[in-house]
N, C-alpha and C positions, 0 to 999 in steps of 0.2 A: 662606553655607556655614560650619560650625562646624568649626573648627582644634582641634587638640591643647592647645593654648594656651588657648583658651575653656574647657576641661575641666576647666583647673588644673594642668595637665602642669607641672613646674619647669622650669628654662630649660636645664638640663646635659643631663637626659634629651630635650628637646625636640629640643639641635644633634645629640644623635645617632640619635635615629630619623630627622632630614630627612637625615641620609648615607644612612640604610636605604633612603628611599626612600617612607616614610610621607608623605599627602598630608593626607589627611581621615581623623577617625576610622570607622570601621565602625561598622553598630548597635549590635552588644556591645559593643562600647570606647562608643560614647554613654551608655549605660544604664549601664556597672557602675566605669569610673573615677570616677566625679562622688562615687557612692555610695558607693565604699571612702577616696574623700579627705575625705569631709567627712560623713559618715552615723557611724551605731555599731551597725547593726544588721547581721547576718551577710546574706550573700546567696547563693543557689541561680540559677544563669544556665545555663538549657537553650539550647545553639547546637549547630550541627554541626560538627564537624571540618574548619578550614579558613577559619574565620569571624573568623578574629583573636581568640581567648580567647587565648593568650599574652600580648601586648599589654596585654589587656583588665586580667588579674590582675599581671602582671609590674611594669607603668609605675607607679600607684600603691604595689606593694609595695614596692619600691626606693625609694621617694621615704619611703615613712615609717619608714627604718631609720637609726637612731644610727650614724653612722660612727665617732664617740668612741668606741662602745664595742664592744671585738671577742666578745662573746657573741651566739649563736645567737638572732634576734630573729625569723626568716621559713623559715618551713620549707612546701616545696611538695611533696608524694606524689604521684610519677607509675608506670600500673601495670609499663612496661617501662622498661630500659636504654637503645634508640633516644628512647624519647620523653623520658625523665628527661635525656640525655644532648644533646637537640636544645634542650631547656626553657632546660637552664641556659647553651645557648651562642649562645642566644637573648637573655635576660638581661645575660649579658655585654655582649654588644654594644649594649644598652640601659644600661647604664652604663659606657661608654667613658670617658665626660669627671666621672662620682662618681668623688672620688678618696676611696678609703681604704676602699671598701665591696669585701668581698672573697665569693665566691662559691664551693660545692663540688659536685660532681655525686656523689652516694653511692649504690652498684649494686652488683649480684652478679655477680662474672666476672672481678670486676679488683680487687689488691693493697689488701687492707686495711690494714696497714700505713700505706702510702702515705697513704690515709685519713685516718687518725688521725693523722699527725704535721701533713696540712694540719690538724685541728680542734685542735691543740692549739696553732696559729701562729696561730688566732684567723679564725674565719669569721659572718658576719654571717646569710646567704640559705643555705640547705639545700638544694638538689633530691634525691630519694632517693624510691628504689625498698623497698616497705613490710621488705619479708625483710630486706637488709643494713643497714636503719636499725634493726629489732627485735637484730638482732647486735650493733650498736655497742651501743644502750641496754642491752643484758644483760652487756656486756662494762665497762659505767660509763666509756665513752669519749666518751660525747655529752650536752650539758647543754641540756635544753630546757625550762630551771625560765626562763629569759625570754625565750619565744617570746609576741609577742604577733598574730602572723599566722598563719593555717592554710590550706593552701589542696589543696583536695582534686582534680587533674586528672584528666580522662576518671576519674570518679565508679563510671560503670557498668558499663567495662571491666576496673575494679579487682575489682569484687564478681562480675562474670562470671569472673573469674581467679581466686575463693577466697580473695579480701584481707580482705574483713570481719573476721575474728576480728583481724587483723595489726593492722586500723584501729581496732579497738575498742583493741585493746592499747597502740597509740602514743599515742590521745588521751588513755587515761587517765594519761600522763607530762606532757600540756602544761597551764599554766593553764587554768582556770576563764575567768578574765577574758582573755580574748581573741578578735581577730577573724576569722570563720571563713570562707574560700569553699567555695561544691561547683561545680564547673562538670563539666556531663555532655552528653549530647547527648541521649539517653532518661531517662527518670521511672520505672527501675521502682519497684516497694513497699520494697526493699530503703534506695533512697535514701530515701523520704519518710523509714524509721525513724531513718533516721542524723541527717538532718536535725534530726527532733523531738527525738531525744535529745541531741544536743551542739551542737544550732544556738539561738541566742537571738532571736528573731521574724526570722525569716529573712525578708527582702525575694525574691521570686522575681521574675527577668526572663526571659522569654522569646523568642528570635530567630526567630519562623517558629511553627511549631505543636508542638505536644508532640509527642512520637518520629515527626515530621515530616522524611524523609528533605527532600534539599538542594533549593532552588529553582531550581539551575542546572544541573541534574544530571537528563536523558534516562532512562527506564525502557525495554529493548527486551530479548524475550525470542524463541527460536528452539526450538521444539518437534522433536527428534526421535528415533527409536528408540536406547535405552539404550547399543547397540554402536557408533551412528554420530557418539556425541560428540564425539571427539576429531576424527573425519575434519569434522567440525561448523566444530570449532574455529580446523583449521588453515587450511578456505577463511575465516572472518571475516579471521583475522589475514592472510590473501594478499591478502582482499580491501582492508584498510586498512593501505595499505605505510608507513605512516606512522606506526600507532600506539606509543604509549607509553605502556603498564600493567600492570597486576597481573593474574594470572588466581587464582584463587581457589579451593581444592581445601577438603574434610570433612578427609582424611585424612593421615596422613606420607607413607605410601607412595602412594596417589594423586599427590601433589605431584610426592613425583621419578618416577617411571614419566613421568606427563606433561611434568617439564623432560625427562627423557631422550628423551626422542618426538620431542621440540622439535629439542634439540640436534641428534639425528640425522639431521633432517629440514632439517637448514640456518639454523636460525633464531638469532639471537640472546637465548637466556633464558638460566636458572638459576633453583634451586631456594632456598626459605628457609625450614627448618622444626626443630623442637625437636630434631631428632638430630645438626645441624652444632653445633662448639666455637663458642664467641665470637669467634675470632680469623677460623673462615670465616666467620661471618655478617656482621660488619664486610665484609672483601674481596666478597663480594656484595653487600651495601648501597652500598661505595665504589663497585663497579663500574654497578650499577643507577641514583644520583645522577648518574655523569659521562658517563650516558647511554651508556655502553660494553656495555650491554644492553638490549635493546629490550623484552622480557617477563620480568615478574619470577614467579616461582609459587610462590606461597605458602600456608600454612595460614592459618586465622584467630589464632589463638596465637602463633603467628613474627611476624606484621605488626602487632601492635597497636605499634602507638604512632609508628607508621613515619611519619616529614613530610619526605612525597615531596612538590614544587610540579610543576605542568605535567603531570600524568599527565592523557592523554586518556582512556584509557577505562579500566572496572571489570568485569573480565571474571568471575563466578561459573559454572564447570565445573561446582559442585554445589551447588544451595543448600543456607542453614545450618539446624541443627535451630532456632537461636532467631531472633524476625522483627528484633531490634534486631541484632543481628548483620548483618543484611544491610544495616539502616541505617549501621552504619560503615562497611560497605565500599563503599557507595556514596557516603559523604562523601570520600571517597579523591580521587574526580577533581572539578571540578566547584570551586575553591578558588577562594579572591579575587576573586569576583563572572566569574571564568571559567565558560566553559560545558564541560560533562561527558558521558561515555554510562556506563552501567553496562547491562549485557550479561547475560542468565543463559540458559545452555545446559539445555533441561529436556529429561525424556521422560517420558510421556501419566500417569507413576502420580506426578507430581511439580506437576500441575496444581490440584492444592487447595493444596498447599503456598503455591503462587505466591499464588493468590486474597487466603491469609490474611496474604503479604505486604503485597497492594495494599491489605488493608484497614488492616490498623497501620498503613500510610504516610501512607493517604487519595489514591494516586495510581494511577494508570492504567497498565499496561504497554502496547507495543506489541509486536504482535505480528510479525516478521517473516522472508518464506522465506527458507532459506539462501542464501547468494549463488551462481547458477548459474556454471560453468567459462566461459561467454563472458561473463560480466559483470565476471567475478575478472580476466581475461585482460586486457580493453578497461580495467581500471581499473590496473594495473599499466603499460601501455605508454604511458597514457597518465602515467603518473608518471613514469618514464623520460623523456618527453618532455619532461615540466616540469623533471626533474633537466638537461636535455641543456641547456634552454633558459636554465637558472639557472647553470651551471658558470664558475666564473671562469677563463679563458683567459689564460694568463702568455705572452703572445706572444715576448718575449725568452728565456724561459727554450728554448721547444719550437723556437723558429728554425733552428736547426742540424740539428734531422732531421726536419724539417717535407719536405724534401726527396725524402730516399729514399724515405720513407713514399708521398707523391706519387706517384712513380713508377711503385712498385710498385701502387698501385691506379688508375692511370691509364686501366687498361684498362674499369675499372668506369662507369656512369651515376653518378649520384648516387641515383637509386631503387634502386639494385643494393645501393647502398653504404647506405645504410637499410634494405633489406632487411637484410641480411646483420649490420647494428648490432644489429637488433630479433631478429634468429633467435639472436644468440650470447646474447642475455640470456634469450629464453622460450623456448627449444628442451624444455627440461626443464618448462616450467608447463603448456606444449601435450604434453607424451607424457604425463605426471602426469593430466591433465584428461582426456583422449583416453577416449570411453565411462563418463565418469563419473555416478551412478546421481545421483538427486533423491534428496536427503536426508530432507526435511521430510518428520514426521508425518503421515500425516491417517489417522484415526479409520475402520475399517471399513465400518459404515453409512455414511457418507459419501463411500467409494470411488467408489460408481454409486448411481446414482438409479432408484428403484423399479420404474421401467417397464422399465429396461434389463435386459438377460438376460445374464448371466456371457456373457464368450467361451470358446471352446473352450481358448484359451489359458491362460486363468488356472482352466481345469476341470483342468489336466493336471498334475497335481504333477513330472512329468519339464520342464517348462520352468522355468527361472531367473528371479529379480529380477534388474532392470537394472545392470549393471554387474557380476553374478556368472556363473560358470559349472556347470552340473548335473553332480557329477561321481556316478558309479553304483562301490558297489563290493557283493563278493559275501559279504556278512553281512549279518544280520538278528537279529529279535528270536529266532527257533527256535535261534541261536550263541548267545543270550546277549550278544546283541553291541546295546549301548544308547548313547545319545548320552556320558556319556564314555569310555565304550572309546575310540571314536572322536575324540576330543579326547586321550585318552592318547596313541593311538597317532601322530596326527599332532605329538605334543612331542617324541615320541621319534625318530622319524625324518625329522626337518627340522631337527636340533641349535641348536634354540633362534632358529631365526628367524621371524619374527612369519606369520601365517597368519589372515585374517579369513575367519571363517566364518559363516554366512549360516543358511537356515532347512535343517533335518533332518526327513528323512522316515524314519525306520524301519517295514520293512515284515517280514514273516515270513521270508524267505529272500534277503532284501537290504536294500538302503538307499541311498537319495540322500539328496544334500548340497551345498550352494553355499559355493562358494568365490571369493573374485573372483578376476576375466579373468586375471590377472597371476601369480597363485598355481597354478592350476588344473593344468599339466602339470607344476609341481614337485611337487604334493603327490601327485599321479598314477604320476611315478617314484617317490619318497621311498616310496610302501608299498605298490609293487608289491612280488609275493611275501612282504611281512612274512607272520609268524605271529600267529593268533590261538587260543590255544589248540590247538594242531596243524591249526589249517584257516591252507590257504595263501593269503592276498588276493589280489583280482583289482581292479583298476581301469582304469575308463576315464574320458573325457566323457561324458555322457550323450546317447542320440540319442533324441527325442522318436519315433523310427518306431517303435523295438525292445521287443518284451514282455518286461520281466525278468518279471514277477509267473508267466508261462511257463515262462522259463527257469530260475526259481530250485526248480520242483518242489512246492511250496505245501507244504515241512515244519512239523509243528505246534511251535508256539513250545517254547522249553527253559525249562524253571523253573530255580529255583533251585538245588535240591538235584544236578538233572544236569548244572547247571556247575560245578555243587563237584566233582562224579562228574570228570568230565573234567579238571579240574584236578588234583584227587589221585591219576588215574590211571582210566584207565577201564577194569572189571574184565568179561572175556566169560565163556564156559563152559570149563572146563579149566583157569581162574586168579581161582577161589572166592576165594583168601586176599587179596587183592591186592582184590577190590571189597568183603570186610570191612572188610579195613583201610583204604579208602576210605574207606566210609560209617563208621569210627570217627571220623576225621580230621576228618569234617566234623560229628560230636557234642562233639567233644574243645575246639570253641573254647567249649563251655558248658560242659564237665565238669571241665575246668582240666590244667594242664600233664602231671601223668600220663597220664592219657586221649590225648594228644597224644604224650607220647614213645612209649607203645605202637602208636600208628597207623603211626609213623614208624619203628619196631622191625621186623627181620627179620617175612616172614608167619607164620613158623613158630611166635614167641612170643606172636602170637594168641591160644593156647587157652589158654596161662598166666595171661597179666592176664585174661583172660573166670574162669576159677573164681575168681582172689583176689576180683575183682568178686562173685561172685557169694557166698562167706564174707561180705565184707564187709554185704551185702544182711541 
């Protein structure tokens, strides 16, 4: 088996990675220290995140720096402040026992100042994030006229972040004569140019296959309609009481809407995205490492550079526009020859997307149903039972009221008393679960097979999907009354508490609506009697017996212009001026602000602005 030692590793750095806990080198540590200790040729090393590139680039850089002399000899570009900041205290600890070799971490978010008086007390190794290393160099605080090592981290994250011009800019400050790394995890075109143009016959090594997500890293995706994501999400995570990881959002506001769901819902996450200060992002990352949060939610831009160890799974809520993209966030879990899942929550218009993942990958998703409420239930109690069975018992300490406790439940069986253990914990995962619908997709055509004939049931648009309620109320398209009136009016009159609603039938002089089990009689009080345009609502549940299309008198639909009518006023015989001014009102948003303050003007100055008009003509 080949040692550290066999590589060439020097003896200082040796006794202090056997503290870390280094055994054997890793692939990348095989291939790319041997090459930076004793080669002259630059190297390009594609691996995944998690594969020991630290290491790989780090052991050898420190071994070839002049302690004698305190000038800038190793400078390493990482594209964020977690990863610049994990790099260099990584490093550190790899030169425990170098004495005299001194290290800096150079970021955006923290005292420059500070900064610069370390560079001016004499620094050896650089880590630095591209923006505040371009600050120092324009501000003549940083000398890297004898850097003879370069080393380019996560390569394709930088140029995905808009670093390229920053990198073109920094290497044209370093020698000519010096030695270069790129270590990336993907190969886009972007690298090969950087390569050619500042790499000198770059030796390429590769761990695994080109933008070849991880080998120890699980593909499992879960298809279902676009509304039922999150309720998607929260059964995975009930189903794995256990887990520890990222879930994965496009957007900022996506992120926290989803940590806030979480939160709310009992869970252990937080949020991590470009709109907290440095000082919350720290306090979330401190608290996500010391395990004091179980789900971390993040953007893809907030989590680059993040070296989390032990995360089980990689959850994507929505996959990324770019396919390498998804390959880092599945190198996330899946680390140090550990095994991983990565997770992607999809619905039906997002299945090419996936395809064209599997194909960049070259790997296989599986596909699987959501986890049913009796599965989620029996995996949870049965975790409780492994927690009950694992609990360390301080028998001294509980001695003393081991007693009364006793007594007081004396009267119980031991089955009573396990019942009654297992109800205090799932009383709320059974009322929560209690009529909960099937989540998963499937594809219309594939509902019923050819030969079978619709049931009645699913002919009758007055019955519900599973787990919702038909609720009937007395507007229709002939009101002008369209699916978001009806989403208006339910924000308005339920002060902002959440309301899932289901499929909408608008018909000519009513409308059904699903709403689940649970909602169904609040939202029923909430807009009884509201107004909709001077019609009063009526709601109920809906009864599959009852004819609204009957009851509602079959009025022909309302256009446009007679909701406008209604709105501005609805003008009969005997109050002429009042449906002019109407039908002004509703030309006035195209004729511009005059036209408008005349509609809104006494009726009587009607015939005034009508002649200026008509001068003006």
């Amino acid at each position: 088996m080949t040692t550290f030692k066999d590589l060439g590793v020097r003896e200082d750095l040796l006794r202090a990675i056997s503290e870390i806990g280094y055994e054997s080198p890793m692939p990348v540590q095989e291939k790319v220290i041997p090459h930076l200790l004793n080669e002259d040729s630059d190297v390009v090393a594609l691996a995944q995140t998690g594969t020991g590139k630290t290491a790989a680039f780090g052991l050898p850089t420190l071994q070839r720096v002049d302690t004698s002399s305190p000038t800038v000899q190793a400078l390493i570009l990482d594209p964020t402040r977690e990863l610049c900041l994990q790099t260099c205290r990584d490093l550190t600890d790899y030169a425990k026992y170098t004495s005299g070799l001194n290290l800096l971490a150079v970021y955006g978010g923290s005292n420059i100042e500070v900064q610069i008086k370390a560079l001016r007390r004499g620094v050896q190794v650089v880590v630095a994030t591209p923006g505040r290393l371009l600050d120092l160099i324009k501000r003549g605080k940083i000398d890297l006229a004898n850097v003879n090592t370069v080393i380019l981290d996560e390569a394709d994250e930088m140029l995905n972040m808009g670093f390229v011009d920053d990198i073109n800019e920094i290497l044209s400050h370093v020698p000519e004569q010096r030695k270069m790394l790129l270590f990336s995890a993907t190969m886009p075109p972007e690298i090969s140019a950087i390569a050619s143009r500042y790499m000198h016959n770059p030796q390429e090594y590769v761990v695994g296959s080109r933008n070849e997500g991880a080998q120890t890293v699980r593909h499992i995706y879960y298809m279902v309609n676009a509304r039922d994501k999150y309720a998607a999400l929260k059964r995975i995570v009930d189903y794995l009481p256990n887990i520890y990881g990222i879930i994965f959002c496009r957007t900022r506001a996506t992120t926290q809407e989803v940590a806030s769901q979480l939160l709310e819902d009992g869970y252990d996450a937080d949020a991590l995205h470009g709109d907290l200060s440095q000082a919350q992002r720290d306090a979330v990352m401190k608290k996500f490492r010391e395990h004091n949060l179980q789900l971390l939610v993040a953007t893809d831009v907030a989590a680059r550079g993040l070296d989390v160890s032990d995360l089980t799974h990689v959850i994507s809520f929505s996959l990324p526009d770019d396919n390498d993209v998804y390959i880092h966030r599945s190198g996330r879990t899946g680390r140090a020859g550990k095994t991983g899942v990565s997770i992607a929550i999809i619905h039906s218009r997002e299945r090419g997307k996936l395809r064209d993942i599997e194909k960049h990958m070259q790997k296989q998703f599986e596909r699987r149903d959501v986890p049913k409420p009796e599965d989620i239930i029996e995996k949870q109690l049965f975790n409780l039972a492994d927690r009950l069975e694992k609990v360390e018992v301080k028998e001294d300490d509980i001695a003393d009221y081991l007693p009364g406790v006793v007594k007081k439940l004396s009267w119980l069986s031991s089955e009573d008393l396990l019942k009654r253990v297992l109800s205090l914990e799932f009383n709320r995962l059974l009322e929560y679960y209690k009529n909960a619908p099937v989540l998963d997709y499937v594809p219309e055509k594939k509902q019923r097979k050819k030969y079978e004939k619709p049931s009645p049931q699913e002919k009758d648009r007055r019955t519900a999907e599973p787990g919702y309620e038909r609720v009937y109320i007395n507007a229709g398209k002939a009101d002008g009354f369209f699916a978001p009136d009806l989403i208006q009016l339910i924000n308005a009159n339920t002060h902002g508490q959440r309301v899932d609603l289901g499929r909408i039938d608008l018909m000519s002089g009513y409308s059904l609506f699903d709403v689940r089990q649970a909602d169904a009689h609040r939202v029923v009080s909430a807009l009884k009697n509201a107004d909709f345009y001077g019609k009063r609502l009526y709601l109920e549940v809906a009864s599959p017996d009852k004819n609204y299309a009957a009851e509602s008198g079959g009025q022909p639909a309302m256009n446009r212009a007679e909701r406008r009518r209604r709105e501005f006023g609805a003008g009969r015989k005997g109050r002429t001026a009042d449906r002019r001014t109407s039908r002004d009102a509703e030309r006035g948003f195209k004729r511009g602000k005059k036209a408008q303050r005349a509609a809104e003007a006494p009726a009587g100055n009607y015939d005034k602005f009508k002649k200026k008009s008509k001068r003006r003509k």
